[in-house]
N, CA, C and O atoms as a GROMACS GRO file, in nm:
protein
  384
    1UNK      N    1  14.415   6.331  12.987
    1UNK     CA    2  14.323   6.365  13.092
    1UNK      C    3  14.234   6.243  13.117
    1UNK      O    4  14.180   6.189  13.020
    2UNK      N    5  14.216   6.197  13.239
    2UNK     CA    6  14.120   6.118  13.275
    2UNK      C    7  13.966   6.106  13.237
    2UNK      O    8  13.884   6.185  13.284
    3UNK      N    9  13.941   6.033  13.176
    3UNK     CA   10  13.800   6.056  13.205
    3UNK      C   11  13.707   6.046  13.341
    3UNK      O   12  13.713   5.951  13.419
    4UNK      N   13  13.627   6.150  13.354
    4UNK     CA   14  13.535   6.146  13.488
    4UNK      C   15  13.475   6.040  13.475
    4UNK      O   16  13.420   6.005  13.370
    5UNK      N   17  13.480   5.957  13.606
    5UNK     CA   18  13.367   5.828  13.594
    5UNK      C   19  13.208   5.849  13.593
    5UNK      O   20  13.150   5.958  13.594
    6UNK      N   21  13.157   5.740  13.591
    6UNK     CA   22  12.995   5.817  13.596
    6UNK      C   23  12.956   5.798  13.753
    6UNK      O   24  12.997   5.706  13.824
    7UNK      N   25  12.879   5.891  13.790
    7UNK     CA   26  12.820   5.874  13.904
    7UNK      C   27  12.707   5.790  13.957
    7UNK      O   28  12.591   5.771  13.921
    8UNK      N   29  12.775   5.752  14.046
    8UNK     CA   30  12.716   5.624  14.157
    8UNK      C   31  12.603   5.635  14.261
    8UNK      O   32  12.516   5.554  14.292
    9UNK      N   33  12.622   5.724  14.293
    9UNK     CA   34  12.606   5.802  14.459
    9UNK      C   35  12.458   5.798  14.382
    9UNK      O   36  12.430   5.794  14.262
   10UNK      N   37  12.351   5.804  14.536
   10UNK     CA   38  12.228   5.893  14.413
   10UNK      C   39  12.270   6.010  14.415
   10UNK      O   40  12.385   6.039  14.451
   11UNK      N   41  12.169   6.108  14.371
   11UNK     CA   42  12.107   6.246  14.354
   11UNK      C   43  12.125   6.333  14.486
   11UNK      O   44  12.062   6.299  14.586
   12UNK      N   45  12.189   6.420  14.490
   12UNK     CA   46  12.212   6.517  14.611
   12UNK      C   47  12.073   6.507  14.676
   12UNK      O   48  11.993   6.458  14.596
   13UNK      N   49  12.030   6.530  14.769
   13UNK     CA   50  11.884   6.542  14.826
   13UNK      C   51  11.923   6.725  14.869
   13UNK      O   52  12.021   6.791  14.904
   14UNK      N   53  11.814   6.742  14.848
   14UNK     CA   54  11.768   6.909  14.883
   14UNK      C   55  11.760   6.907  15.022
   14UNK      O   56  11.720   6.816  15.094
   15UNK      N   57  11.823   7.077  15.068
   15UNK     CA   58  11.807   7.062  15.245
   15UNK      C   59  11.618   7.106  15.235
   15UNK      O   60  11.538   7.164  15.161
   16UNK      N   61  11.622   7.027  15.371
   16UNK     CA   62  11.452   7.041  15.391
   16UNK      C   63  11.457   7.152  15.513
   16UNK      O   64  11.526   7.123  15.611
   17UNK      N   65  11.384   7.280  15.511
   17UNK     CA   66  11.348   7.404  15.580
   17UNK      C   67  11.263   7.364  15.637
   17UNK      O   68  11.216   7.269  15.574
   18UNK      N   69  11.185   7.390  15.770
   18UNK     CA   70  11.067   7.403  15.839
   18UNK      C   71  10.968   7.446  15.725
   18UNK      O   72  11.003   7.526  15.638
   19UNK      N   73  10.838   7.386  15.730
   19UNK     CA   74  10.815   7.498  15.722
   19UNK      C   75  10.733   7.628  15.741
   19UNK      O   76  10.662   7.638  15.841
   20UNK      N   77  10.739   7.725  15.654
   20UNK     CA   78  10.676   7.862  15.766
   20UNK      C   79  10.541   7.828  15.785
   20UNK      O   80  10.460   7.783  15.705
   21UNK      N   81  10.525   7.868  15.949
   21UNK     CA   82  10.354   7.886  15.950
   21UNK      C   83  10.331   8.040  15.953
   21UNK      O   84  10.402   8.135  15.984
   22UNK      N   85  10.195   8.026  15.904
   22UNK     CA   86  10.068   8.184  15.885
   22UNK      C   87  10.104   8.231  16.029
   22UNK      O   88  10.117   8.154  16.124
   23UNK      N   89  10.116   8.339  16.033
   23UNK     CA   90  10.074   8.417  16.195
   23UNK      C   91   9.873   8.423  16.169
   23UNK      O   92   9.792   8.418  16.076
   24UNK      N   93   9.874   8.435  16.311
   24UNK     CA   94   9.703   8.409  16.297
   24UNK      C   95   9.692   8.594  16.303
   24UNK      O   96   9.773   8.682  16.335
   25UNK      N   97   9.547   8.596  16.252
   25UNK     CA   98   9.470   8.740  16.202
   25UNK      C   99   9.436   8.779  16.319
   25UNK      O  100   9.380   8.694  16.389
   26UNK      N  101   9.452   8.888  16.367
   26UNK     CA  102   9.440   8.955  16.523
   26UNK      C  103   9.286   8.929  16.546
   26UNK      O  104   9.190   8.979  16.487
   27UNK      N  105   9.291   8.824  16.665
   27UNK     CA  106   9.181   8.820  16.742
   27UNK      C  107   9.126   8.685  16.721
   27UNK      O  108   9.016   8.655  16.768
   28UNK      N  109   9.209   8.585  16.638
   28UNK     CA  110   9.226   8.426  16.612
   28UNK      C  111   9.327   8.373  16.688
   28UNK      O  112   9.438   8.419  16.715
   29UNK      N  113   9.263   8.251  16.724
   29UNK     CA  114   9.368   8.145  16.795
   29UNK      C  115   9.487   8.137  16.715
   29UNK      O  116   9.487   8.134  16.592
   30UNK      N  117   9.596   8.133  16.795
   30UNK     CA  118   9.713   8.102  16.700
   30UNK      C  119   9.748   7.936  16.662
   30UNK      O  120   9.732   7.848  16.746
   31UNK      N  121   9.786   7.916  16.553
   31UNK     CA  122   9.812   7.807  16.488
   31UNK      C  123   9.963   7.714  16.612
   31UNK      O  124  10.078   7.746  16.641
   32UNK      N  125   9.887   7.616  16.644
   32UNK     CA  126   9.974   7.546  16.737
   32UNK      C  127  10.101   7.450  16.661
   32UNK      O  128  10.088   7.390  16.555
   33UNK      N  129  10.223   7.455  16.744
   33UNK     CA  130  10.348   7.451  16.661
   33UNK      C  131  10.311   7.301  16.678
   33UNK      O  132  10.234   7.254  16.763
   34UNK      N  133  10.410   7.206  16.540
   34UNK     CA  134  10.420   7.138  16.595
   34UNK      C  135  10.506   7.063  16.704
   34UNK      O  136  10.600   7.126  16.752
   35UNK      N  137  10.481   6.931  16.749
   35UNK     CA  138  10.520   6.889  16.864
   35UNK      C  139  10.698   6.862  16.819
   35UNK      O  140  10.724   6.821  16.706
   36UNK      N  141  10.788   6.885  16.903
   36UNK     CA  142  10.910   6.834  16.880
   36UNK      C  143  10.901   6.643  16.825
   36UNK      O  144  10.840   6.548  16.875
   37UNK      N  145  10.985   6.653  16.713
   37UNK     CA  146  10.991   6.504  16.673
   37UNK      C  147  10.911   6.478  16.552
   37UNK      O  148  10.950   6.399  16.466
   38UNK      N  149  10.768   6.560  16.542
   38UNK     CA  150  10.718   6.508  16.431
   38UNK      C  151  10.720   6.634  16.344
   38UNK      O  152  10.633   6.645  16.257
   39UNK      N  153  10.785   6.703  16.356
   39UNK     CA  154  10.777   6.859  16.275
   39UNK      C  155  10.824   6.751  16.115
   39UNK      O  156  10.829   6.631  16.088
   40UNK      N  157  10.851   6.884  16.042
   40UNK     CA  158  10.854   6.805  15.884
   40UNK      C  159  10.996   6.759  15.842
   40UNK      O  160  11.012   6.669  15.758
   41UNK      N  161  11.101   6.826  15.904
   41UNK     CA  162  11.244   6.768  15.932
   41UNK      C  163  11.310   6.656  16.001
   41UNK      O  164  11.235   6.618  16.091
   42UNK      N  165  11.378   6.612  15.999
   42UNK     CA  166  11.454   6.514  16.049
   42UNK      C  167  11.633   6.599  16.081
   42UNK      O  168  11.718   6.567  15.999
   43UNK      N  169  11.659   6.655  16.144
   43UNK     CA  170  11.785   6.708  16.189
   43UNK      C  171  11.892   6.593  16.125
   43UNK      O  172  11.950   6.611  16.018
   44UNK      N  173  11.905   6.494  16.192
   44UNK     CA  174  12.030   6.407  16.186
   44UNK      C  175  12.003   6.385  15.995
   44UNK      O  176  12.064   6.420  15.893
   45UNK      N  177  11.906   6.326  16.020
   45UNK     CA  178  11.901   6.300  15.873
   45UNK      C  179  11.907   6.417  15.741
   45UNK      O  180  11.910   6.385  15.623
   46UNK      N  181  11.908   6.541  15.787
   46UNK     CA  182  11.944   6.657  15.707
   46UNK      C  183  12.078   6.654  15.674
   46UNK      O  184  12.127   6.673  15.563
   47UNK      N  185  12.155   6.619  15.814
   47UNK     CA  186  12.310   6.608  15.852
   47UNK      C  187  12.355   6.522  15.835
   47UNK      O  188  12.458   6.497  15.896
   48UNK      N  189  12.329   6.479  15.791
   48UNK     CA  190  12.388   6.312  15.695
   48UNK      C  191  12.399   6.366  15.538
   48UNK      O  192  12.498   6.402  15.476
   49UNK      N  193  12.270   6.359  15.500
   49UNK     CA  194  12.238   6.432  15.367
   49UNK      C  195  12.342   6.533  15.330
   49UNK      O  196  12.409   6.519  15.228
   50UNK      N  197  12.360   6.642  15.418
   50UNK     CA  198  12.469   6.742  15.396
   50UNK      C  199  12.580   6.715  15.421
   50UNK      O  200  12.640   6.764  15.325
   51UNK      N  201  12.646   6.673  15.479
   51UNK     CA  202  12.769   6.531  15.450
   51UNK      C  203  12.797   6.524  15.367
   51UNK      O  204  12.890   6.584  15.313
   52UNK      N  205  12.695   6.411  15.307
   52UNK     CA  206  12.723   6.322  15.239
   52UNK      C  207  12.802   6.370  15.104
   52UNK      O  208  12.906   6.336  15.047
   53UNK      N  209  12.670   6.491  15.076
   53UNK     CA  210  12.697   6.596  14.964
   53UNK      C  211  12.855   6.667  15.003
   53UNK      O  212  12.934   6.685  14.910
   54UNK      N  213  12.878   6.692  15.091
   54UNK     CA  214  13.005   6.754  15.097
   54UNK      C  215  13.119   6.624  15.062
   54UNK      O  216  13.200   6.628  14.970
   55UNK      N  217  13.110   6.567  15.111
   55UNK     CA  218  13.214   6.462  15.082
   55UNK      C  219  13.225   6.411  14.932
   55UNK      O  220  13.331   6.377  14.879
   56UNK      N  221  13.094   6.412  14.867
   56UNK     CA  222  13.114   6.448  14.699
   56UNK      C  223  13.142   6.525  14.640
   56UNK      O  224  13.174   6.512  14.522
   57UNK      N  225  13.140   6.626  14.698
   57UNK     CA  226  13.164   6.747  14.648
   57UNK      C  227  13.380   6.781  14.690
   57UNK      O  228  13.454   6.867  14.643
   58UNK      N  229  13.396   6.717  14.747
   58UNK     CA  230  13.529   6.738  14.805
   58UNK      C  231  13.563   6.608  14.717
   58UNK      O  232  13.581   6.638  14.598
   59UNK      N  233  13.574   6.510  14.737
   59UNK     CA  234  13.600   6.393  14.588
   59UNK      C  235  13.609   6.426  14.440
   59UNK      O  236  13.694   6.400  14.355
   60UNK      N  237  13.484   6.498  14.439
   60UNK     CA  238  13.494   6.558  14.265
   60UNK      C  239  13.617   6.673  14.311
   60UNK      O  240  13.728   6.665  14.258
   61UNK      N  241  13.603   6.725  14.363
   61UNK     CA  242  13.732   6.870  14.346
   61UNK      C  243  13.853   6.821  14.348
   61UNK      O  244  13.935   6.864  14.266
   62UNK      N  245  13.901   6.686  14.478
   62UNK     CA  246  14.015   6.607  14.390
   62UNK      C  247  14.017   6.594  14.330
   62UNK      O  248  14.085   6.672  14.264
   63UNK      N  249  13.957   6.491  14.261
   63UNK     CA  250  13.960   6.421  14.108
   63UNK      C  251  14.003   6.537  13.970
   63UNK      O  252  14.081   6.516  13.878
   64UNK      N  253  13.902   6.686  14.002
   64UNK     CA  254  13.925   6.765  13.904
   64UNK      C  255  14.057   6.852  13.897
   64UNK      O  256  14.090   6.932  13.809
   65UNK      N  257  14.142   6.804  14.046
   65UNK     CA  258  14.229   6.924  14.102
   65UNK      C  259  14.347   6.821  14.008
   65UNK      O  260  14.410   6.880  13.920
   66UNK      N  261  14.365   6.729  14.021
   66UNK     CA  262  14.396   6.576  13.948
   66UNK      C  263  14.443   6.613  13.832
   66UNK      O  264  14.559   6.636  13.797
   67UNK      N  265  14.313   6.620  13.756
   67UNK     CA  266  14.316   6.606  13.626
   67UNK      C  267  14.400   6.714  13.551
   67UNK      O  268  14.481   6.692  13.461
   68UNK      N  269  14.368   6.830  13.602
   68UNK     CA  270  14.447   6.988  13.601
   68UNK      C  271  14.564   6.962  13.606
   68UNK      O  272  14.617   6.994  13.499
   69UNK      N  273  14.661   6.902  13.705
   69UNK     CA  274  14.775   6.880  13.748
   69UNK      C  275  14.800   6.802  13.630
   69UNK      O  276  14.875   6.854  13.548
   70UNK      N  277  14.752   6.680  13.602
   70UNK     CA  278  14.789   6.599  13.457
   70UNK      C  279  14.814   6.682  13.304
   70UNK      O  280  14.912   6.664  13.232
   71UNK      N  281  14.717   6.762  13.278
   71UNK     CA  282  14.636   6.847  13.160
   71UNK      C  283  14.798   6.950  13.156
   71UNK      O  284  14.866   6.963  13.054
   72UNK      N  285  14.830   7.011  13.283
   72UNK     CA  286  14.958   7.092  13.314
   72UNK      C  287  15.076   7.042  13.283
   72UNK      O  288  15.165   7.115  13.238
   73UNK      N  289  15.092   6.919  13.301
   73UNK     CA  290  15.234   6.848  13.283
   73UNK      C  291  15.217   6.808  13.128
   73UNK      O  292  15.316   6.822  13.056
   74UNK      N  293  15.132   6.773  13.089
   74UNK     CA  294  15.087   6.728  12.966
   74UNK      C  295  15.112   6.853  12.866
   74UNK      O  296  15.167   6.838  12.757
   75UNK      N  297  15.076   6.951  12.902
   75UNK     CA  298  15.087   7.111  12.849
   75UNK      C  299  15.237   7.154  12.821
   75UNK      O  300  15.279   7.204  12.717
   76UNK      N  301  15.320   7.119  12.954
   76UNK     CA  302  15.438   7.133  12.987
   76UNK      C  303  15.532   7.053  12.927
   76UNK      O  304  15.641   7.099  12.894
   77UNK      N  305  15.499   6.927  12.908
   77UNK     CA  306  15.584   6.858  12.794
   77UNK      C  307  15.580   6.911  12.641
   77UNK      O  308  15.686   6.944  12.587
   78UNK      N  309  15.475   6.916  12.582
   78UNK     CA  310  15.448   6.957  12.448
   78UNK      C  311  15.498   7.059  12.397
   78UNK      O  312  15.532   7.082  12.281
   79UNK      N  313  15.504   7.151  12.539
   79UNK     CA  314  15.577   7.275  12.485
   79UNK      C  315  15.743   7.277  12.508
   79UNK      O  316  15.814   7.339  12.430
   80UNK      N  317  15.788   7.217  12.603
   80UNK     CA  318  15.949   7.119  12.537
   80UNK      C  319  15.993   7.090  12.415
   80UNK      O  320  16.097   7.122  12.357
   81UNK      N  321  15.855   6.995  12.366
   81UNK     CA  322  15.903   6.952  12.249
   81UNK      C  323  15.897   7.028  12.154
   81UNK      O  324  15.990   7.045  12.075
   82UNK      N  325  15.818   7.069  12.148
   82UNK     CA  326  15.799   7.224  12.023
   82UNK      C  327  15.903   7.300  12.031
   82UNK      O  328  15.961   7.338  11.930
   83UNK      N  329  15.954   7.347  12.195
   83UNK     CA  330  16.079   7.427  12.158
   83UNK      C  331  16.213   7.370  12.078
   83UNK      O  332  16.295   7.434  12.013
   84UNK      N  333  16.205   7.212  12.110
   84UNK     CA  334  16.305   7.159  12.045
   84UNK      C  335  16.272   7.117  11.922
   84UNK      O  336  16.366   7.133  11.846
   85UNK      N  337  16.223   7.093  11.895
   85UNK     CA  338  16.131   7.061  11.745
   85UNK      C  339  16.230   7.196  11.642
   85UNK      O  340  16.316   7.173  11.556
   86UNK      N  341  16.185   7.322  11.684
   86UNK     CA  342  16.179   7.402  11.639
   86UNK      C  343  16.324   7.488  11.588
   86UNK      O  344  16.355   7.572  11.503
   87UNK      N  345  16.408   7.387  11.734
   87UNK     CA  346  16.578   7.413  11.738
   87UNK      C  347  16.605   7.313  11.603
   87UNK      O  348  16.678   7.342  11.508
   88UNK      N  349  16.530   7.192  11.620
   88UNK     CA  350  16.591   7.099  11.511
   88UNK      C  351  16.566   7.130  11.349
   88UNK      O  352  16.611   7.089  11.242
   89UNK      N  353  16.464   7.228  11.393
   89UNK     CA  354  16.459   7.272  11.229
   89UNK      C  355  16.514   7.416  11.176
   89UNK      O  356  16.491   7.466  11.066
   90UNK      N  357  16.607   7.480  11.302
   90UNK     CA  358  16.675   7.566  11.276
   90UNK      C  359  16.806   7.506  11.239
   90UNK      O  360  16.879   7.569  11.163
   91UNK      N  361  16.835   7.417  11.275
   91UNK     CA  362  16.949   7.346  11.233
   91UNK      C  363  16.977   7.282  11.124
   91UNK      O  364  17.084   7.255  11.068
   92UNK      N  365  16.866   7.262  11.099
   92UNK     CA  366  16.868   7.182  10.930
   92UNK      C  367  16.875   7.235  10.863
   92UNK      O  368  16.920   7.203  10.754
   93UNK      N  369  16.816   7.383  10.906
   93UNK     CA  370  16.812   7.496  10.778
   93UNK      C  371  16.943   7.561  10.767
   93UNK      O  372  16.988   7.604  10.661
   94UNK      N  373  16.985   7.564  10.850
   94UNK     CA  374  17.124   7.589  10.888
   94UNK      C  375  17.231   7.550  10.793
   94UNK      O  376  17.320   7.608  10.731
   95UNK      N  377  17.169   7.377  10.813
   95UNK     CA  378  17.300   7.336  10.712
   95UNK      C  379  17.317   7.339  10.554
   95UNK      O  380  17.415   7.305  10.488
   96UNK      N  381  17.168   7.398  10.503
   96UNK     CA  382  17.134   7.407  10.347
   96UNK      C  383  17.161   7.493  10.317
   96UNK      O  384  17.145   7.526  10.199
   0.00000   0.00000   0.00000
């Protein structure tokens, strides 16, 4: 089995939510939104971020889908040999 390499990439970044405002107390001005553009998000840049993470996240699941497939054949040989292993020592006993 391969060893996993170490990771490169930074640190996943967390999705960033609006976030919530107070409703105002009946008979108070209501709290004014902010203006498009400077709210606390960045859209594109969320969508990059979440990308990015997906595309690591789809890399590691190769890599692990990989390793499985190796670990399987690897599994699959051993147990060949054991079956024959096991013929060869029926045979020996055979001949005593």
């Amino acid at each position: 089995m391969l060893p996993v390499p170490v990771r490169r990439d930074p640190a996943p970044l967390a999705v960033r939510l609006p976030v919530a405002r107070p409703r105002p107390a009946a008979g108070h001005a209501p709290v004014p939104a902010p203006a498009p553009g400077s709210g606390d998000t960045v859209p594109d840049a969320d969508a990059q971020a979440l990308a990015q993470q997906q595309r690591a996240f789809d890399q590691l699941m190769l890599l692990r889908a990989e390793q499985q497939r190796e670990a399987n054949v690897i599994r699959d040989m051993m147990t060949e040999q054991l079956k024959r292993d096991e013929e060869v020592l029926k045979k020996f006993i055979e001949m005593i």
